[in-house]
N, C-alpha and C positions, 0 to 999 in steps of 0.2 A: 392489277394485282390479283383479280379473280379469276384472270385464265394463266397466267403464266406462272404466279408463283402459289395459286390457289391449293391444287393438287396436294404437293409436300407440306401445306401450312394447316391442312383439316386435322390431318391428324395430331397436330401437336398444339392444336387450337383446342382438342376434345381431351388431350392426358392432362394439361395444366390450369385446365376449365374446374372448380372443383369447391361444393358447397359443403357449412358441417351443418348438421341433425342432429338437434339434440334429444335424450331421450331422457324422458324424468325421472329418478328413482320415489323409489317408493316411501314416502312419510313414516318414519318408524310409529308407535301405537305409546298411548299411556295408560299404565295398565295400576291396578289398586295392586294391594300388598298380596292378594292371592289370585294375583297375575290376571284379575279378569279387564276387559278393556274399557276405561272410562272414554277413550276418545280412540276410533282405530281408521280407516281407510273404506270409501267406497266411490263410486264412478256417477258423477253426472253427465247428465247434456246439455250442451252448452249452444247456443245458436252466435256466430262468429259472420264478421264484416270484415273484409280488409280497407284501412284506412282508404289506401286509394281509392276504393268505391266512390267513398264519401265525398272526398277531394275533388274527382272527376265528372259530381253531379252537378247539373245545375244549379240547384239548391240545396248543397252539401251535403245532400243521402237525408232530407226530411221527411220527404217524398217512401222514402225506401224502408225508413226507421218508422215512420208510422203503418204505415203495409203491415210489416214486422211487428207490432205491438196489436194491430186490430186482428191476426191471426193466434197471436198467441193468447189474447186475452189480456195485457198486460198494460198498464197505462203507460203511456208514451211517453212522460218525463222521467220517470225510470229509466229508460231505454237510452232515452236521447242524454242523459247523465254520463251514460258509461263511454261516449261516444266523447268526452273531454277527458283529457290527459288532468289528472291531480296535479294542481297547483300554477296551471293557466287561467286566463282571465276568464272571468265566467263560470268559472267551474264550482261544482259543489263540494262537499268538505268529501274526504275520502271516509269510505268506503265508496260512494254513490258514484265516486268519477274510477276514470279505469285507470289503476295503480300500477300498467304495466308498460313494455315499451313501445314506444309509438311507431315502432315496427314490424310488432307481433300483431295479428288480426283483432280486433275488437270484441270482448264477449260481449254481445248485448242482452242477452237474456240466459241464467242459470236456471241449473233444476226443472228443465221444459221436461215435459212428456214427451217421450224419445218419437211416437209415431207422428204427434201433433208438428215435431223438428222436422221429422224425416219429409213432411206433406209440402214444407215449404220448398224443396228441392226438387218435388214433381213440378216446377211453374218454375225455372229457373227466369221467361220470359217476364212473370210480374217480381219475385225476391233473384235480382242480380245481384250474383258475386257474395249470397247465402252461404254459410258451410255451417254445418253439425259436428261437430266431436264431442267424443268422450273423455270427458277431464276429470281427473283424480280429486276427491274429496274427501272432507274431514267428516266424518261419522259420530255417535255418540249412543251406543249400544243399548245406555240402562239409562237414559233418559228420561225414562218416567218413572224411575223409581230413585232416580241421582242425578241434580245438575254438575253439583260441583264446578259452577261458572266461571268462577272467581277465582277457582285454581288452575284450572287447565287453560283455560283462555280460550282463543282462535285465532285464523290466519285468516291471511289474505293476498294480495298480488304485491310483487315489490316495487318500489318506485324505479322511473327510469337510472334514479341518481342513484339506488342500492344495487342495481344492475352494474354501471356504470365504476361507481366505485369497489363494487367483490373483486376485481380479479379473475373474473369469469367463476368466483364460485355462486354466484345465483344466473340464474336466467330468467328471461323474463314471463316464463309460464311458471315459472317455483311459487311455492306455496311459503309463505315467511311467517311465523310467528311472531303474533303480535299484543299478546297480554298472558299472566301467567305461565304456566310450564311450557306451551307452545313456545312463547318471546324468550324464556331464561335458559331454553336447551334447546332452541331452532338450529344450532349448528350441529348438533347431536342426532337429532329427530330429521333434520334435512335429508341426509345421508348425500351425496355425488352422483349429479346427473351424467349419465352417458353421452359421449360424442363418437358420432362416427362421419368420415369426411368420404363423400361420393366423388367421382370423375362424373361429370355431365358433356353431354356434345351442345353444341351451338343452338340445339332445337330444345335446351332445359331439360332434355330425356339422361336418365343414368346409363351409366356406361360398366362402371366399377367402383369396387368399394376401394380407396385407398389407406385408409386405415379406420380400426372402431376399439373404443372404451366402453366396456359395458356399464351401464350405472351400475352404482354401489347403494343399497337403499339404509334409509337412517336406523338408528339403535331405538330398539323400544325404550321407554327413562318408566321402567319401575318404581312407583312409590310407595310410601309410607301411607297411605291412606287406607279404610278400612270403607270399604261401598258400602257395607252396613252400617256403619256407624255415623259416615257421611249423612245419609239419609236420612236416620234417624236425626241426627243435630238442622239437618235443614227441615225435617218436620218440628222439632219439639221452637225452633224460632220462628216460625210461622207462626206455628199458636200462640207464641208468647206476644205475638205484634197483635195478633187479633185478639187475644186476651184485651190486653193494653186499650185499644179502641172500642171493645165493646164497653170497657170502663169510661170514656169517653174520650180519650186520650191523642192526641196525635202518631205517637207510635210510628217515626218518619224513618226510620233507620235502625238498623241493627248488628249483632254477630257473635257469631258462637266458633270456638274455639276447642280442643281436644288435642293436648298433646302429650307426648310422654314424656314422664319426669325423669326417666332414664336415660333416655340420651339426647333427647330434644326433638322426636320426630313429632311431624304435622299429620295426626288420625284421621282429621278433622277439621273443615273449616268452613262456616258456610256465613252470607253477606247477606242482607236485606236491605232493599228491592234487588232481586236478582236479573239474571234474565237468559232465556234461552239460545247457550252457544250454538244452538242447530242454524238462528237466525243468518250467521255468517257465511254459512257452506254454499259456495257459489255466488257469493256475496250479497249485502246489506242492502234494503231499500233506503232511498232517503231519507223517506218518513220514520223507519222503523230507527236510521241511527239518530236523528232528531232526537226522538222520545227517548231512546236512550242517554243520553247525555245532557237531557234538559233539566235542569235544576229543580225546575216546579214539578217533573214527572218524578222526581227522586232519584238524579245522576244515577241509574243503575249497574252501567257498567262498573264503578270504582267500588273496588273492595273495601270495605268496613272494617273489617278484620288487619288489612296491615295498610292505608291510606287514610282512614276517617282519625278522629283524635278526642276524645272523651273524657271529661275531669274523672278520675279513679273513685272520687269520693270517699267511702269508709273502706273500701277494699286495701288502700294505700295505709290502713292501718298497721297491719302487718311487716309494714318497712317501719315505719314511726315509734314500736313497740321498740324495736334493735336500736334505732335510732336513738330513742328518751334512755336507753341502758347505757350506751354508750356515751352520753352525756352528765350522765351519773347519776339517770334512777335506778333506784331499787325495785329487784320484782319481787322483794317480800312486803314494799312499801304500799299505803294505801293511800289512797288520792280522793278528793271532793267531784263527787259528779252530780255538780246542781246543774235544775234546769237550763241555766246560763251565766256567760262569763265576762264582765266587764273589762273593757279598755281605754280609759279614757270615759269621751261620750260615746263610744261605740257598745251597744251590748250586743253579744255572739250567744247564739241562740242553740242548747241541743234538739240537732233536728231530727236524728234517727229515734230517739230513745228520751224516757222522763228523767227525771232527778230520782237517783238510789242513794244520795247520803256520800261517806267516804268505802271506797272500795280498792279492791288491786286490778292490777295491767289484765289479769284471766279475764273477770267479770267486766272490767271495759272492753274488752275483745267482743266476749259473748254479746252483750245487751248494746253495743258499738256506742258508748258514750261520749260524746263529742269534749265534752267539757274537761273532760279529765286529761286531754291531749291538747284542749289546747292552754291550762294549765303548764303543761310542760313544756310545751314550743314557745308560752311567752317567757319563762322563765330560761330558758334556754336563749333565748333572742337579747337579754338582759344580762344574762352574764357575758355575752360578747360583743356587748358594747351597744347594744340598741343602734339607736338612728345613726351614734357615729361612729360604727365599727366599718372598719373600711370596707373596699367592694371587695378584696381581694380575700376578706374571712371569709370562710365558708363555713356554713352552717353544717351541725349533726343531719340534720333531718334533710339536708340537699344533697350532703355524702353521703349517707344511706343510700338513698333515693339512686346517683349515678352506680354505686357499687353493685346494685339489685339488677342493672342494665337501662335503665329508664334516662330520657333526654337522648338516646342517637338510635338508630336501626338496630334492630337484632341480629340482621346478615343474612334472614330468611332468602333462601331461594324463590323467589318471587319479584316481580318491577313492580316501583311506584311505592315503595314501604316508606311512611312516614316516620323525622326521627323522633316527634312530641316536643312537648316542654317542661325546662323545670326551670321555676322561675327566682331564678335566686340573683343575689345584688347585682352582680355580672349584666345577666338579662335584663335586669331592670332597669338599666342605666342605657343599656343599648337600644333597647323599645320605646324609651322616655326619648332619646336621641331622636331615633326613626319618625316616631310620630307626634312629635313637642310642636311642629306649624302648625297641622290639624288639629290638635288639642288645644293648642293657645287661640286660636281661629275661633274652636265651639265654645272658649271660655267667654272670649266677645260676643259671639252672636247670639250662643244659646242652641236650641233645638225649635227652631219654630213650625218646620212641620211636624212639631209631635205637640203642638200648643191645645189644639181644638181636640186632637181625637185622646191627650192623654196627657192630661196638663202634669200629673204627680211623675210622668216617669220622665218628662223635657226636663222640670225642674231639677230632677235626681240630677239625669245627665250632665247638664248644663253646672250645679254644684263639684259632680264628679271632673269634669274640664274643667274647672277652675281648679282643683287641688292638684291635680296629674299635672299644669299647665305651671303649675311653681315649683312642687317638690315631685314631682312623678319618678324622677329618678330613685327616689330611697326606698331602702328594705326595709318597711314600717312591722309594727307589732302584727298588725291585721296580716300580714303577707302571710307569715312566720306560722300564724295559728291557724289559717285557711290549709295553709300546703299542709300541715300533721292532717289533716281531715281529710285530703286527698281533693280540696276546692282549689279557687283561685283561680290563677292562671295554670298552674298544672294538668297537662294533658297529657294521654298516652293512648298509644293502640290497643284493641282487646289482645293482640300479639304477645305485646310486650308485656301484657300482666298477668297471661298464661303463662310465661319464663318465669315471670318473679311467684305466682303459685308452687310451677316444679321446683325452682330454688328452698321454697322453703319446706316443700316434701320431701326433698330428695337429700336433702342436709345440710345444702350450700350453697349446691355445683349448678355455674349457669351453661348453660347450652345452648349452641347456637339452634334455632329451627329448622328445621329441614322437610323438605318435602319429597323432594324425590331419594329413593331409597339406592340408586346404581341403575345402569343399563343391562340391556339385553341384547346381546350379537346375534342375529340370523338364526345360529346354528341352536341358540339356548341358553351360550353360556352370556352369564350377569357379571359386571365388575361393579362392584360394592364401593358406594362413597362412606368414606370412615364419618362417625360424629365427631363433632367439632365440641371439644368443653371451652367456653372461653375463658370462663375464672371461678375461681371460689369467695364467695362474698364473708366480709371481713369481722364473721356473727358467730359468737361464740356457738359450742353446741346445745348449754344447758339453755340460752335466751330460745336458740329456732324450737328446742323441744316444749319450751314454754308455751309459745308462742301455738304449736301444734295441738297443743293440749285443747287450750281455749277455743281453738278452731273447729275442733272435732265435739268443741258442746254448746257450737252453733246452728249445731243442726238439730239438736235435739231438745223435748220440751224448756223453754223457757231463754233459748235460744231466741236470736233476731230470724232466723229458719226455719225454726222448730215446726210452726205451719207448714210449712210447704214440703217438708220429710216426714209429716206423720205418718208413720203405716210401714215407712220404706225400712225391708231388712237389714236394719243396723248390724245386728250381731251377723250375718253370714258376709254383709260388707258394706264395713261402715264408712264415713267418707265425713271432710270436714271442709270449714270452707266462710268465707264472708260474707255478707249483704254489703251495698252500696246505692244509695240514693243522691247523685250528684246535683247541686242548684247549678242552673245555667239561668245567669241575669235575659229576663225577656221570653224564657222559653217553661218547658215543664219541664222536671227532674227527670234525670238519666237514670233508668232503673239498672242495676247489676249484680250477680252473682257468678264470686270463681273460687273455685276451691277443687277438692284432689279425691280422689282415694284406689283401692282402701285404703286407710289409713295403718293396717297392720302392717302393711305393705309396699307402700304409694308405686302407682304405676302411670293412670292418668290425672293432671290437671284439666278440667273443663273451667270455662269460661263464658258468661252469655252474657252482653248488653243490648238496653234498647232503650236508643235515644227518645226522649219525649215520652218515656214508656211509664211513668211515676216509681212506686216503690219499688225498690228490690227486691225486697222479701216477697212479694204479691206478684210481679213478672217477671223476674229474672231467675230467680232461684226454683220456680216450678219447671221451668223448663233445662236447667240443669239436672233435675231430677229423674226427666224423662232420659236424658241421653246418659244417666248412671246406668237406667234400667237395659238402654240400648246394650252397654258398655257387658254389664253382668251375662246378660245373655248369650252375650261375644265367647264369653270365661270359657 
C-alpha cells in the first residue's frame, strides 16, 4: 500500500486529516451602577502537564509533580490535587481537584510568576512534557476598598459532565460561574468561544485553515450596586461585629442590606465572615476551601444576607400592627403594656422595653412593647377557635406575614436564596410529623449528655420532648404570641425584610430584588432589565401611614434608637426604622435594625443583623447609621 497506492493517497490523507481549536472569548466584566468594574478580566500563568505525561511514568508523574512544586515553591499536595479529576476516587472536594476535561492538559500550578514558569522549560531534560500559558482570569479592581463576595461570586473550571452535557457550548478551558452574579448570568458573561478547524498532514504540521468562527465575547451585567455604598455597609458591619465582641459577645454572623423602595434594586449587600474572591482566580487551595466552608471557621462562603435565616424579632412588628387592625383593633385604641403577660403557667416576659401602663399601636411601635402584641395575638388566637381551630384557619398575623412576601424567596437574582419560615398550624403539623420519632425518642431518654455539664437546660429539653411528643402538632397560644414579636419559630432572611421595610415606605408595593441592572454589548449599548412589582400588600393606606409615623419617632429621643441617631441630621434627612432583639433558645440574642429614609421621600431601606450580636439598639442600629451617612453623601 505504501508504494503503489501511497503517492495518490497523501494527499487525500492531508485534505481530510483535520483538528478544531478552540479559542476562548472573552468573560464579559461586572460593573457597579456607574459602570466601574467590580470584577473584570486579566491573564495568568499557568504551569500545564498533559495527562499522558503522568499515565506514561512510572510512578504516575510523582517524580515530575514534585520537581514542579520544589521549583515553584509550592507544596506538593496542592499540586498533586489538581492532577485527580473531581469526583474520582481519592480525590478532593473541588476546587482542589481539576474540574476539567481529562483530555485537556492539567493545570498544576496558577498565578506562577511568569519568569519563575518560563525557567522550568530551559531543563525540558528534568520538567518533561512542562508547558506554560497564559490563561484568562477573573480580576477584582477595587478590592481593597469593595469585596462585594457574596454578590459577584467566582468561577472556576467545568466539570467533564458540564462539558459533556452543553452541546459544545462550554469547553473545557471556559471559565463557569459558580456563585452570585458570576453562577446567575454565566450564560451572559460567558459569551461563545471560537472555533476554527485546521487541515493537518500525517506529521500533525498545519496545512490549512478549513474553516474559522471568531469567538463572540460575553456582555458586561451592569448593576444596581453603588461601590460606595457597598463599602461603606461592609465597613459600618465589621464594626458592628467587633462592636458586639468587644462587648463580649460571640458576634458569629451577620448582614447588611440597602435597597431601593422604588423599585427593588440591590444598592447594597454585604455578609459576615466574608472572604476574598481573589482566592479563586486560578484556582483554590485545599486548605484555603477547607476554611472556607468549615462551620467552626464560620462557613464564609454562604451569604447571610439571602442563605442564613434569623427570628425578625421586634422588626416583624411592623406586619403585626396591619395584622392586629385587620383583625379588628383599633388604632385610636389603647392597650396594657405590663412588664408581662400570662398564659396559663406560662408567663411572657417584655424583653425589649419596661411596663408604660395603657397606651396606643404609635407608643408600642416606638418603645417596641412586647406585651401589648402579645395581648392581641392571644386574643386573636381565641377568637378563632384556640387549640381547636382547624389547621386549615389561618391566622391574621400568618396572612399578613405571607402578604408582606415572608415564608418563600424574593426571586432575587442571586443562587442559594433561602425561602424562611412561618410557622403557622400547617407547619406545625408537618414538623410535628417530620420529627415525632426523635422527639418521642428524647421524651424516653431524656438529654443525658447535657446531665453533668447543664442539668437545668437537659431537664428543660427533655420536658419540652415530652410535650412536642404528644401535642407537638397544635397551634398553642405561646405560638400565636411568640410570631406577633417576630420569635418562635419564625425565621427570615435580612433580604426578605429589607422588602418588607421598602413595602412599607413606599406604600404597599413589594418588589422583586434585583441586582443586576441590564447588559452591556461590546459596542456600549445596555439592554435594561424592567423591575419586577410583585404585588401590593392588602394594608389599608391610613394603617401604613400609621405605622410610618411611629417609625420615624424611633429614631429619635425616647425612641428604642434614639441613642444611636443622636446628633444624626434629622431635619435635612430624616429616616425611620425599628430595633430588634431576637431570643435564640442556647444562643445570645440576634441584634437588628431595618428601617428607610428619607422619610419625606423614602428611597433607600437599609437593613443590618448580627447574629449573637445582643441588642439592637446598641449594634445594629449604629451601624445603619453609618451607611445613612454613606448613603447622604451619595445625595
Amino acid at each position: 500500500m505504501q508504494l503503489v497506492e501511497g503517492p495518490p493517497a497523501g494527499p487525500a490523507a492531508a485534505a481530510i486529516t483535520t483538528r478544531v481549536v478552540t479559542e476562548q472569548a472573552a468573560r464579559g466584566s461586572i460593573l457597579d451602577r456607574e459602570g466601574r468594574p467590580l470584577v473584570a478580566n486579566s491573564y495568568t500563568t499557568t504551569v500545564t502537564v498533559p495527562r499522558s505525561v503522568l499515565l506514561d511514568a512510572p510512578d504516575e508523574g510523582r517524580s515530575l509533580v514534585a520537581a514542579v512544586a520544589g521549583a515553584l515553591g509550592r507544596p506538593f499536595e496542592d499540586l498533586w490535587a489538581k492532577t485527580m479529576l473531581c469526583g474520582t476516587a481519592g480525590a478532593p472536594p473541588a476546587p482542589a481537584c481539576f474540574n476539567g476535561s481529562p483530555y485537556a492538559p492539567i493545570p498544576l500550578a496558577t498565578e506562577v510568576e511568569p519568569r519563575r514558569a518560563l525557567s522550568l522549560l530551559e531543563r525540558p531534560e528534568v520538567f518533561t512534557g512542562i508547558g506554560v500559558v497564559a490563561e484568562p482570569a477573573r480580576s477584582h479592581p477595587m478590592a481593597r476598598t469593595v469585596s462585594a463576595a457574596h454578590l459577584v461570586g467566582y468561577v472556576a473550571r467545568p466539570t467533564a459532565a458540564e462539558v459533556e452535557s452543553s452541546g459544545g457550548a462550554i469547553g473545557a478551558e471556559d471559565l463557569v460561574g459558580r456563585a452570585g452574579l458570576e453562577g446567575s448570568y454565566d450564560a451572559v458573561l460567558r459569551g461563545t468561544s471560537g472555533r476554527t478547524t485546521v487541515s493537518i498532514d500525517p506529521r500533525g504540521a498545519v496545512t490549512g485553515t478549513v474553516s474559522s468562527v471568531p469567538p463572540t465575547p460575553g456582555l458586561d451585567v451592569v448593576t444596581h450596586i453603588d461601590a460606595d455604598i457597598q463599602g461603606a455597609a461592609e465597613r459600618a458591619l465589621a464594626r458592628a461585629v467587633a462592636r458586639a465582641r468587644a462587648d463580649g459577645h460571640p458576634a458569629d454572623s451577620g448582614a447588611a442590606v440597602v435597597l431601593d423602595v422604588t423599585n427593588g434594586a440591590v444598592v447594597a449587600a454585604a455578609s459576615h465572615p466574608t472572604y476574598d474572591p481573589g482566592l479563586f482566580v486560578g484556582g483554590i487551595t485545599a486548605s484555603e476551601l477547607r476554611r472556607l466552608t468549615s462551620e467552626k471557621a464560620g462557613a464564609a462562603l454562604r451569604s447571610r444576607v439571602i442563605a442564613e435565616t434569623y427570628p425578625p424579632a421586634s422588626t416583624f412588628k411592623v406586619i403585626s400592627v396591619p395584622a392586629a387592625v385587620s383583625a379588628g383593633a383599633s388604632l385610636k385604641g389603647r392597650y396594657d403594656c405590663t412588664p408581662n403577660y400570662r398564659i396559663g403557667d406560662h408567663v411572657f416576659n417584655n424583653f425589649e422595653s419596661r411596663g408604660y401602663g395603657p397606651i396606643d399601636l404609635h407608643r408600642a411601635l416606638v418603645v417596641s412593647c412586647d406585651t401589648v402584641f402579645y395581648r392581641l395575638a392571644h386574643r386573636t388566637w381565641l377568637d378563632q377557635g384556640g387549640l381547636s381551630a382547624p389547621a386549615s384557619r389561618v391566622d391574621p398575623f400568618v396572612a399578613m406575614a405571607r402578604s408582606f412576601g415572608l415564608g418563600r424567596p424574593t426571586g432575587v437574582d442571586l443562587p442559594g436564596e433561602a425561602a424562611g419560615t412561618i410557622p403557622d398550624r400547617t407547619w406545625k403539623r408537618e414538623y410535628w410529623e417530620a420529627t415525632r420519632e426523635q422527639t418521642c425518642r428524647r421524651a424516653r431518654t431524656g438529654y443525658p449528655e447535657l446531665r453533668r455539664s447543664d442539668r437545668e437546660r437537659a431537664s428543660y429539653l427533655t420536658q419540652l420532648a415530652k410535650e412536642n411528643c404528644a401535642t407537638g402538632y397544635q397551634y398553642r397560644a405561646g405560638d400565636a404570641v411568640n410570631l406577633s414579636i417576630g420569635q418562635g419559630d419564625l425565621a427570615v432572611t435580612p433580604l426578605q425584610m429589607a422588602v418588607v421595610f421598602a413595602a412599607i415606605a413606599n406604600g404597599g408595593t413589594l418588589w422583586q430584588p434585583q441586582v443586576a441592572a441590564g447588559f452591556r454589548a461590546p459596542g456600549g449599548q445596555v439592554t435594561q432589565i424592567p423591575a419586577r412589582q410583585v404585588s401590593r400588600v392588602p394594608v389599608q393606606q391610613k394603617v401604613l401611614a400609621y405605622v410610618r409615623r411611629a417609625l420615624g419617632d424611633v429614631t429619635r429621643p425616647g425612641g428604642s434608637a434614639g441613642s444611636a441617631f443622636a446628633g444624626f441630621p434629622q431635619r435635612q434627612y430624616p429616616v425611620a426604622g425599628k430595633t430588634g432583639t431576637g431570643e435564640v433558645f442556647g444562643e445570645e440574642a440576634t441584634a437588628w435594625f431595618a428601617g428607610y429614609g428619607p422619610t419625606t421621600r423614602p428611597r433607600y431601606a437599609v437593613v443590618v443583623v448580627v447574629s449573637q450580636g445582643d441588642s439592637g439598639s446598641r449594634v445594629a442600629a449604629p451601624a445603619v447609621r453609618e451607611i445613612f451617612d454613606a448613603i447622604r453623601l451619595e445625595r
